[in-house]
C-alpha angles and dihedrals in degrees: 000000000000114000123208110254111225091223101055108101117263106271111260120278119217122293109276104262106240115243126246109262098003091110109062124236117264082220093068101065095032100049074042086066105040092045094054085048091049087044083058094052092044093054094047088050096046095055088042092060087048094046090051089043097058099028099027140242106320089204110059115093125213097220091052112113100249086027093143087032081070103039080051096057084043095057095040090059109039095115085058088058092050095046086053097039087051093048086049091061093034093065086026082063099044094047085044085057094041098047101056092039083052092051094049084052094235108151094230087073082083099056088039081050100047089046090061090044091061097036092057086046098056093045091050083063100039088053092051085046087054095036095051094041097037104007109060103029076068095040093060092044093053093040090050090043086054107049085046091054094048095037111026090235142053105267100211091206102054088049088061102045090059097039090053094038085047105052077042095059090023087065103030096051099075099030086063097043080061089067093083097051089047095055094046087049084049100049098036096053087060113124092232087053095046097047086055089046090054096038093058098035119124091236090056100051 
């Protein structure tokens, strides 16, 4: 009969069962790199909406037919391209403070992230709330203005063609611009997100 050396190694346990929350997500890096790249378009838009706003809009052309139609609507409708401009550096700010908290892998990233989330959320419906009530009202005036410049008359059918295009984009546009907070808000209320975020957490050391 064999006999157990009592030099021969105890025999393997089972594998250590990993504990809940001790790997990092792979979303918080990554969510910590996409947020700093949106913070750089935001803040490229932002100052964008402040430059036209003090110099004017690059693009319009004097000799244009509607041309003061347009610098019209411009003017009309500076406050709203502050507003704008201002949102833009507001979230730019709060994805520029989430991003660098989520790369360092500090569990604070996510609430700095999910402020930002609702914040961009809130500022997508107060824009459709602006748009519908200023924007296209405005929109409809300089149009008409325009195609009466260009024509002579109102052409009914092309009224209706760019009320109809504009209360579309008008409305999908931030819907759609809704679609990356949401994600953020998705992927960072995960459980395994939220038992990282626990674990490392100052109040549980």
């Amino acid at each position: 009969m064999d006999s157990i050396s009592p030099y021969q190694p105890p025999a393997a346990g089972p594998p250590p069962v990993p504990v809940s929350g001790a790997t990092e997500p792979s979303a918080i890096k990554v969510f910590g790199i996409l947020h700093l790249a949106m913070a750089g378009i935001g803040v490229l838009m932002g100052c964008w909406y402040f430059v036209v706003l003090v110099t004017g809009n690059p693009f319009l052309n004097p000799k244009t037919p509607g041309y003061e139609a347009q610098l019209a609507f411009q003017q009309e409708l500076g406050w709203v391209s502050a507003l704008t401009g201002g949102f833009q550096l507001l979230l730019a700010g709060l994805l520029i403070a989430a991003g660098v908290k989520m790369i360092r892998s500090r569990p604070d990233g996510v609430r700095w992230s999910n402020r930002y989330a609702w914040c961009s959320i809130a500022t997508k419906m107060a824009s459709i709330v602006v748009a519908v009530v200023f924007v296209l009202p405005a929109t409809h005036r300089m149009v008409g203005e325009v195609v009466k410049t260009e024509s002579g008359k109102t052409d009914n059918t092309t009224m209706t063609v760019v009320r109809f295009s504009s209360a579309i984009g008008t409305i999908a546009t931030p819907v759609f611009s809704c679609l990356y907070p949401a994600l953020a808000l998705f992927f960072l209320s995960r459980p395994n997100v939220k038992a990282w975020c626990r674990r490392n957490s100052p109040d549980a050391a």
